[in-house]
C-alpha positions in Angstrom: 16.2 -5.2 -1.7 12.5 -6.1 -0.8 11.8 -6.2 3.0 11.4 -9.4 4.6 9.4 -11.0 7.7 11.1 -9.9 10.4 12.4 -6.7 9.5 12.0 -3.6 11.0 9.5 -1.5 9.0 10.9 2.2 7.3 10.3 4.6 9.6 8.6 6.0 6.4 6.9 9.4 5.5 4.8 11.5 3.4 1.5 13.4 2.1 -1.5 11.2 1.5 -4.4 13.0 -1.3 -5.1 15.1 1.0 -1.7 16.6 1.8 -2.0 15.5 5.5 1.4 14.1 6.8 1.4 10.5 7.3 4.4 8.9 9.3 4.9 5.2 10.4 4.8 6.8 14.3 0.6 7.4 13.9 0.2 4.2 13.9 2.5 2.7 16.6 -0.1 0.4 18.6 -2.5 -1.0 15.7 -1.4 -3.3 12.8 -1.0 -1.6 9.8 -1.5 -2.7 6.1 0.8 -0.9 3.6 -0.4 -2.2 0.0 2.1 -0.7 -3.2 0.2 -0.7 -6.2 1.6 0.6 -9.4 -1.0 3.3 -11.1 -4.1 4.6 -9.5 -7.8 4.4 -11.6 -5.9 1.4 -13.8 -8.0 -1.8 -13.6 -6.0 -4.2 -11.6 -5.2 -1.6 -8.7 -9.1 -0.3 -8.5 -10.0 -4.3 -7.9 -7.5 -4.3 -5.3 -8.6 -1.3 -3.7 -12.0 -2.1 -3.8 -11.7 -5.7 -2.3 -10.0 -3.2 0.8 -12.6 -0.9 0.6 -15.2 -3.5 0.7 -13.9 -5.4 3.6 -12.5 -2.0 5.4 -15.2 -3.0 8.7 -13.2 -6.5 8.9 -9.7 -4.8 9.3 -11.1 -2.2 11.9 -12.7 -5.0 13.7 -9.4 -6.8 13.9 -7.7 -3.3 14.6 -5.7 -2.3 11.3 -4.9 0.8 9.5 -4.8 0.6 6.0 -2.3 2.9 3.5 -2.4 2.7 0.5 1.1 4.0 -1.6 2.2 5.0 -5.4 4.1 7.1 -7.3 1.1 8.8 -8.4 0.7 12.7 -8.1 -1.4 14.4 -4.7 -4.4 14.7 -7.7 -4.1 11.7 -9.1 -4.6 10.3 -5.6 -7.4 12.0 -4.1 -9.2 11.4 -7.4 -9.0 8.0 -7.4 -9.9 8.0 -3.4 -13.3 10.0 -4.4 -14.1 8.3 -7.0 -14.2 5.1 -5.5 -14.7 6.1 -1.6 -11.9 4.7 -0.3 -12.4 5.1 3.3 -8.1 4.8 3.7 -5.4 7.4 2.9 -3.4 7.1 -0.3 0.6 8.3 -0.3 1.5 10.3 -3.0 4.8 8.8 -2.8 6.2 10.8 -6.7 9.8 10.9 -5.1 9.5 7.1 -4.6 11.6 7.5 -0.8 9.1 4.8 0.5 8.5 2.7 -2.1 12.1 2.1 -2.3 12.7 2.5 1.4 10.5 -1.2 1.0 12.2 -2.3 -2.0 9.0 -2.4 -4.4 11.2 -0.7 -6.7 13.0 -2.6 -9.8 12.6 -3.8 -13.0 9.1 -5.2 -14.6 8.3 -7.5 -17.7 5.4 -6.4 -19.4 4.6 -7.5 -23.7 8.3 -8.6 -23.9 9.5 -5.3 -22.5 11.8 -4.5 -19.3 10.9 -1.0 -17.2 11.2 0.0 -14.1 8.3 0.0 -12.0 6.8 -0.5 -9.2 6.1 -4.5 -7.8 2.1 -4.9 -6.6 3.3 -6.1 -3.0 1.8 -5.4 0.7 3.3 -5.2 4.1 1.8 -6.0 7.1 3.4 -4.1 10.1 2.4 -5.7 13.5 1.8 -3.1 16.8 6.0 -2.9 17.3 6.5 -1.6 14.0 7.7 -4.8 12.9 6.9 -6.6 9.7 4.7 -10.0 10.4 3.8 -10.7 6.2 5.0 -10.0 2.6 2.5 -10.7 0.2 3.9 -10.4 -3.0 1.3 -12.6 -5.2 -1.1 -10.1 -4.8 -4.6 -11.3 -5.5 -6.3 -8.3 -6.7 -9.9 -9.1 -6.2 -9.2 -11.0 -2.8 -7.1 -9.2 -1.4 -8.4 -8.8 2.0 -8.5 -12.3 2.3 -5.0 -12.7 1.4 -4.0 -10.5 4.6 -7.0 -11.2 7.2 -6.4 -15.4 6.5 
């Protein structure tokens, strides 16, 4: 079941592309910006990541962290971060504990086919650790909008 607004947020963790630790505790005191996205380097994920990147100043200026998660491997992370100098951490989340510690986890439509997959949503996880917005409509190329309205 998807988090809500409200809810108390995971108290998730896991290695980013770089294999550095990453725990929902470094970030007690700023907002943070979780955003799931299905596969890195695919179109609709690098226009989301990019709309981030390119508004990154904004989110510092209004103090938030930014994470991004998938089930993509360590590598497949940190070579989509270089390639596109994403100036945030990616989770290589291949177990899937936090994705489905958020509930982004369940079944997909795609060309008249059912899977299991992950659903394009972002949290936003206020100084308290508690969840102030669900987007779920995710508007890949503006994004950042969507979360600094």
């Amino acid at each position: 079941m998807m988090l809500k607004i409200g809810d108390k947020a995971p108290d998730f963790s896991g290695f980013d592309q770089d294999g550095k630790f990453r725990q929902l505790e470094d970030y007690k005191g700023k907002k943070l910006v979780v955003f799931f996205y299905p596969k890195a380097n695919t179109p609709g994920c690098t226009a989301e990541a990019c709309d981030l990147r390119d508004n990154f100043e904004r989110f510092k200026a209004n103090n938030y962290e930014l994470l991004g998660v998938s089930a993509d491997s360590q590598k497949a992370q940190l070579k989509f971060k270089d390639k596109f100098s994403f100036p945030f951490p990616l989770l290589a989340d291949e177990e899937k504990e936090v994705i489905q510690a958020f509930g982004v986890w369940g079944p997909k439509k795609f060309m008249g086919r059912t899977y299991d997959g992950i659903h394009r949503t972002t949290f936003v996880i206020n100084e308290e650790g508690i969840i102030e917005d669900v987007i779920s409509d995710v508007k890949t190329k503006a994004h950042a909008n969507q979360i600094l309205k």
